[in-house]
N, C-alpha and C positions, 0 to 999 in steps of 0.2 A: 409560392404559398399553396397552390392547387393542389400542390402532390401531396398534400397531408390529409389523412381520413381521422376526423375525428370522432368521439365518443363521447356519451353524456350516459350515467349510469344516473337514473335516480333513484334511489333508496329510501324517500319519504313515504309514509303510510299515506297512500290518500285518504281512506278510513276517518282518519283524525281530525280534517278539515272540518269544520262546523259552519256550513254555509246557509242564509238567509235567503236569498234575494239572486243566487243567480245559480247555475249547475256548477259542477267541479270543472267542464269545457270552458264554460263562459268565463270562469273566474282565469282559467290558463291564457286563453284568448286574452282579455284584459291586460294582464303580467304583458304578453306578448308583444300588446301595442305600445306599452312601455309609456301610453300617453295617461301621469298622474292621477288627472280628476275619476278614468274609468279603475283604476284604480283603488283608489279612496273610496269608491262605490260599494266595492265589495263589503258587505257587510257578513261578521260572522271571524271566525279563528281560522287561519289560514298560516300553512308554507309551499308554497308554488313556486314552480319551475313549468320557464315554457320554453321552446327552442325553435328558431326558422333557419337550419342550415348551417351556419359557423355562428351565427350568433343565439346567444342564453340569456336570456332574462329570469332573473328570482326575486321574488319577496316574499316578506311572510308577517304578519300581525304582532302584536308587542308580547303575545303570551306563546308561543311556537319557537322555541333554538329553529337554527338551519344553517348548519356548517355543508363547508367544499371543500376541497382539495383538488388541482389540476394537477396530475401525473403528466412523468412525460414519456412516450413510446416511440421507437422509431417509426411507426407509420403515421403518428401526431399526436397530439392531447388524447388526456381521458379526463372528463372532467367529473369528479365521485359528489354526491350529494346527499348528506344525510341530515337527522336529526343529532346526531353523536359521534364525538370522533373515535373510540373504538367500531364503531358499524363501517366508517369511511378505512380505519385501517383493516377490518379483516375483509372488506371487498379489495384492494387491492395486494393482501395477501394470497385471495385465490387466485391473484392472478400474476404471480410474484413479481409485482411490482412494491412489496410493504417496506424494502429497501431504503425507496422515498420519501417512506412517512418519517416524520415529526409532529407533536400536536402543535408547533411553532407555526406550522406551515400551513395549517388549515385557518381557516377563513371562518368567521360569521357575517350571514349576510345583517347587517344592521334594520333593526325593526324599521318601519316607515319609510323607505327607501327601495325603489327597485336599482337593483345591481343587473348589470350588464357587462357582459364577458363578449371577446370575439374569439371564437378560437383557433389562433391563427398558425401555432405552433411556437417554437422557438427562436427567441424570447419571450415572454407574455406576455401581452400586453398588460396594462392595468385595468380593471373594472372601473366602468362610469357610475356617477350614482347618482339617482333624482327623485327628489322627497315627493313621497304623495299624501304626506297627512304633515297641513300646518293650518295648526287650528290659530283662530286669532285673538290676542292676548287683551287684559285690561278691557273687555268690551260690555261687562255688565257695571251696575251701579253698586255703589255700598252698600245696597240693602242685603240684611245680613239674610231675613226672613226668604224675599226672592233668590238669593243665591241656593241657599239650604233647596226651598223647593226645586227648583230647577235640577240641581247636583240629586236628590237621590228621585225627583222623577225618571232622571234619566237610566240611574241604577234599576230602577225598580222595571223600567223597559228592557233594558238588556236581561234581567232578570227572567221577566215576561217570555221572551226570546228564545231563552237557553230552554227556560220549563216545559216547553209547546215539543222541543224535542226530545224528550228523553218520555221515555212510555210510560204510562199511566196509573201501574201498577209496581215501579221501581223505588225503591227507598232513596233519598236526598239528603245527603250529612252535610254539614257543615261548620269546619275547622273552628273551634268557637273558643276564644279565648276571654270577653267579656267584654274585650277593650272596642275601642272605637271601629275600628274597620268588621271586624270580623262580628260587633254586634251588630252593624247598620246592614248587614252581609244577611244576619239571622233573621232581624228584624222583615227588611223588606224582604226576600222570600216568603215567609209565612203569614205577609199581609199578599203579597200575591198570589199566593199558594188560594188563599181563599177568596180573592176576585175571581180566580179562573176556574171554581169551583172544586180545583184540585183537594184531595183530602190532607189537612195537615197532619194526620197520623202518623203518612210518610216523611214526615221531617227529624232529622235526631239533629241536637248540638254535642258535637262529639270535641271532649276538652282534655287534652293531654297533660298528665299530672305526675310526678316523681315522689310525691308524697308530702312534698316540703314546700311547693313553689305555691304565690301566690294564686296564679290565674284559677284554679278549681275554685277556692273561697268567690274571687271576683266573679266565675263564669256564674255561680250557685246565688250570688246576690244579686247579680243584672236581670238574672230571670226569672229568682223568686217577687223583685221588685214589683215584675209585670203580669206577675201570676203566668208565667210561662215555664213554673219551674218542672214539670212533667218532660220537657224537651232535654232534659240536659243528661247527659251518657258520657262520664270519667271514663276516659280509657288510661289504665294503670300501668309505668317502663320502669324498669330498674334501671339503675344508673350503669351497670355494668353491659348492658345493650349498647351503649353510645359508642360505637366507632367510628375515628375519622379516616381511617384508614377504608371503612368501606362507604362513608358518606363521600368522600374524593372522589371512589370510583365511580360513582353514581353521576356524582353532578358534574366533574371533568371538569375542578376547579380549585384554588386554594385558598381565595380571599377567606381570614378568618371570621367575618363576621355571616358570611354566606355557606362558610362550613358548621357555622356553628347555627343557625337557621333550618338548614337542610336536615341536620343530622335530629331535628325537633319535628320536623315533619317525616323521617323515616320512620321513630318513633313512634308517629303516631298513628300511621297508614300500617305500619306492622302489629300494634297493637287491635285497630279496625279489622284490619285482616284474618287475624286469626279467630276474632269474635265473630265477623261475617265472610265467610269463604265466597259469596256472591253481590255483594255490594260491588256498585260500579260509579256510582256519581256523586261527586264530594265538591262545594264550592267553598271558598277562601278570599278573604280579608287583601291577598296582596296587591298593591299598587295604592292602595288608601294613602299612604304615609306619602307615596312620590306625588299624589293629583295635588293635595293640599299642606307639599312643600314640607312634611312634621322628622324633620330626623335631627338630631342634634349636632347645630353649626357646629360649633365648639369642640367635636372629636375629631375634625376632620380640617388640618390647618390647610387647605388648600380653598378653603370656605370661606366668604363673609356671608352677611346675609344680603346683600344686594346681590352678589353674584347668582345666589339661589333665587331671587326673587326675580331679578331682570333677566334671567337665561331661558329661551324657551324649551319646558321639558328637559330643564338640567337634570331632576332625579330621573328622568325614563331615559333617556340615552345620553348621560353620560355630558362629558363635553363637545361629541357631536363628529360628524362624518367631516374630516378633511382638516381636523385640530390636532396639533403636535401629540396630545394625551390619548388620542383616540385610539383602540387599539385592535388593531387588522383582526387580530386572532378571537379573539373575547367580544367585541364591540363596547358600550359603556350602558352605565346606569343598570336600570331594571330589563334594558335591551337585556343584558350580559346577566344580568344576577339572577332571572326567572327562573334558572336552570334548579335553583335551591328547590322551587314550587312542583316544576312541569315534570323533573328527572324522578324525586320521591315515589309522588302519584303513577308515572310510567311505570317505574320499576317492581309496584305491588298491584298493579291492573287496574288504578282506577282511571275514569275521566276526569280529570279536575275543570274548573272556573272560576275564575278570578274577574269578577264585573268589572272592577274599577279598571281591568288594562284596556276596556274596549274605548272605541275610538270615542265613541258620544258621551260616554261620561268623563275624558279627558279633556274633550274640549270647551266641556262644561269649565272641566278647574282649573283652564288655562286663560279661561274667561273672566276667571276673578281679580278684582282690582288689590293684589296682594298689598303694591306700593301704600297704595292708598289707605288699606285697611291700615295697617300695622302700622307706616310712617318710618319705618325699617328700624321697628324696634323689634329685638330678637323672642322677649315675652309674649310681644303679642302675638307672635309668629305661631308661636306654640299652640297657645289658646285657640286660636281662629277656625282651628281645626273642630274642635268640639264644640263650639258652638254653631257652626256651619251645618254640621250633620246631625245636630240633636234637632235645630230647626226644621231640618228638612224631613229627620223621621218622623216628627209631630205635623208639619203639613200631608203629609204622603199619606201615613199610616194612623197618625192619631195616634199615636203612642206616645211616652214618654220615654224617652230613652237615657236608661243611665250612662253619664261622664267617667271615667277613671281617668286619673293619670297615665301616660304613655305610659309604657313597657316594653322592649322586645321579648315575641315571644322565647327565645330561649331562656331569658331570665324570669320571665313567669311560671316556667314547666317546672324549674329546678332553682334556688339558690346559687346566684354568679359564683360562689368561692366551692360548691360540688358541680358546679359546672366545670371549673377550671383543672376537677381530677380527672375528667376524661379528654376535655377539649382545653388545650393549652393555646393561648392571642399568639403565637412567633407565626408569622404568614412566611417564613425561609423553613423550617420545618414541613409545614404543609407540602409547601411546590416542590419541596425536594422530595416526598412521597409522590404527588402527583407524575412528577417525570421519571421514578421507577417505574413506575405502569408500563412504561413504554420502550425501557432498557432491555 
């Protein structure tokens, strides 16, 4: 095994790391020693790669993709790293090794998990993998009021957090669709915006509208409610913009309810974009719906609701590192699906945030006694959600905040049946576009 020289390309921006509490070294170091708890420390948006010799270690935060691919050369491994697998295919195009590639073949490192490679040559080994974020489940009480508090203090800290870095004179949109995540998203920002003394001038609710969809009327009531209606900024798509053919390319994915999400958020960052040629920072509503369990059992037969209730972090990764479903390529849950949020915002230059993926306010909603609330009835499942975070925006901020009924947003921007003229449900259509990409 000595005679093989190996290779590690990394092609991650480090740029993009959003780190709190330790330098971009420390954070590598950390990865490096592979020991969990210093891991878990890291606080902030992170994909890291660190390397001692034949052996790699990576991880990266729940809001950051981070695909590999191991080539193989005659003088040993190449091991390619990036955020995207066209980035990992044309680095081993320059070096015509792209032969190798398949997107089947590449890897996602799974969020919360450092992955560890040896590179030893051929055969491969397999990657080890060892969790550093398990929050502990069932640990607070039925108080619905304490929960609430707890749950958007913690947003409104990570909030706190993100605000401190982005400069002082920058504009802060935010994805605003009225509904629960994305108002508690608008809400606590612009009560911190004014703890911190920041101006909330700098703040727009930017609400993506097709002419016909709900969400505009919703976004225009939640905030006339609160007398916050000067915040609110319609960004206007024609229906004939919607391709899935180029929302695929983007997010390097076929699942239809994630192409049909994405292609709501290119939409909308396209329509941003052209209104502001220099806008850079946009924070968003996602992981709401995985912290507090809210997606509908019932479309998904592979669901009850004990399963979603008693699985730790079933919506954020999926059924989990080392389960028959789990999938080497994609990894699961919102590990796998982000790409809808993070690829959008990439691909039109903004910074996105999404509070709800950070660690501290997940392990806030992994802390709630879901059993207990609901008694695994599927109704109350539902509900638990808004009233959880209405409590807690009226503790935090003293606001009232208005409830809506769920929605996805793609079926808020547009009508589901002129949704269905551009983006058709057959997920075998999709994948089979998907895998020309690469023919």
């Amino acid at each position: 095994m000595d005679q093989y020289i190996e290779r590690v390309v990394d092609l991650l921006d480090p740029s993009l790391n959003r780190l709190y509490n330790v330098t971009l070294e420390e954070a590598r170091a950390r990865v490096l020693s592979g020991r969990p708890q210093a891991v878990r420390e890291i606080d902030g948006s992170f994909a890291l790669l660190a390397r001692d010799g034949k052996t790699v270690r990576m991880a990266r935060s729940l809001d950051r993709p981070m695909r590999y691919f191991l080539a193989k050369r005659a003088e040993g491994p190449a091991l390619v790293v990036a955020d995207r697998m066209d980035r990992i295919r044309d680095a081993l195009a320059a070096e015509g090794l792209d032969g190798q590639f398949h997107p089947s073949y590449t890897r996602m490192v799974p969020a919360h998990y450092v992955v560890e490679i040896q590179l030893l040559g051929c055969p491969d080994p397999d990657p080890t993998y060892t969790r550093f974020f398990t929050p502990e489940r069932n640990r607070f009480s039925t108080d619905l009021d304490e929960i609430g508090r707890r749950y958007i203090g913690a947003l409104a800290d990570e909030i706190a957090k993100w605000l401190r870095t982005v400069p002082e004179r920058e504009p802060v949109g935010v994805c605003f669709s009225g509904g629960i995540d994305s108002g508690a998203v608008f809400l606590t920002t612009y009560h911190v915006m004014r703890l911190l003394g920041l101006s909330p001038a700098r703040l727009k609710a930017f609400t993506l509208s097709f002419g016909e969809g709900p969400d505009l009327k919703q976004a225009r009531t939640f905030l006339d409610r609160l007398g916050l209606g000067l915040f609110l900024e319609p960004i206007e798509a024609e229906l004939a913009s919607l391709d899935p053919a180029e929302t695929i390319r983007v997010v390097e994915d076929y699942k239809p309810l994630d192409i049909e999400a994405a292609s709501m958020v290119l939409a909308l960052c396209r329509g941003i974009r052209a209104r502001y040629p220099d806008w850079k920072y946009l924070l968003d509503g996602d992981g709401g719906d995985e912290n507090l369990k809210d997606y509908p059992i019932e479309e998904n037969p592979e669901l009850t609701i004990r399963s979603v209730v008693n699985n730790l972090m079933l919506y954020h990764e999926g059924w989990g590192v080392g389960r028959i479903k789990h999938s080497l390529t994609y990894s699961g849950g919102l590990s796998r699906s982000y790409a809808r949020t993070y690829a959008p915002a990439r691909h039109f230059g903004f910074e996105g945030f999404s509070p709800f993926t950070r660690p501290g306010v997940v392990e806030v909603a992994e802390g709630i006694p879901f059993s207990a609330l609901t008694e695994m009835d599927v109704a109350r499942l539902y509900a638990l959600k808004g009233e959880v975070v209405a409590r807690g925006i009226k503790a935090i901020t003293g606001l009232d905040m208005p409830v809506f009924e769920k929605r996805r947003f793609q079926h808020g921007a547009l009508p589901k049946a002129q949704l269905r003229q551009r983006l058709p449900e057959q997920e075998a259509a999709y994948r089979q576009q998907f895998l020309a990409l690469y023919q």
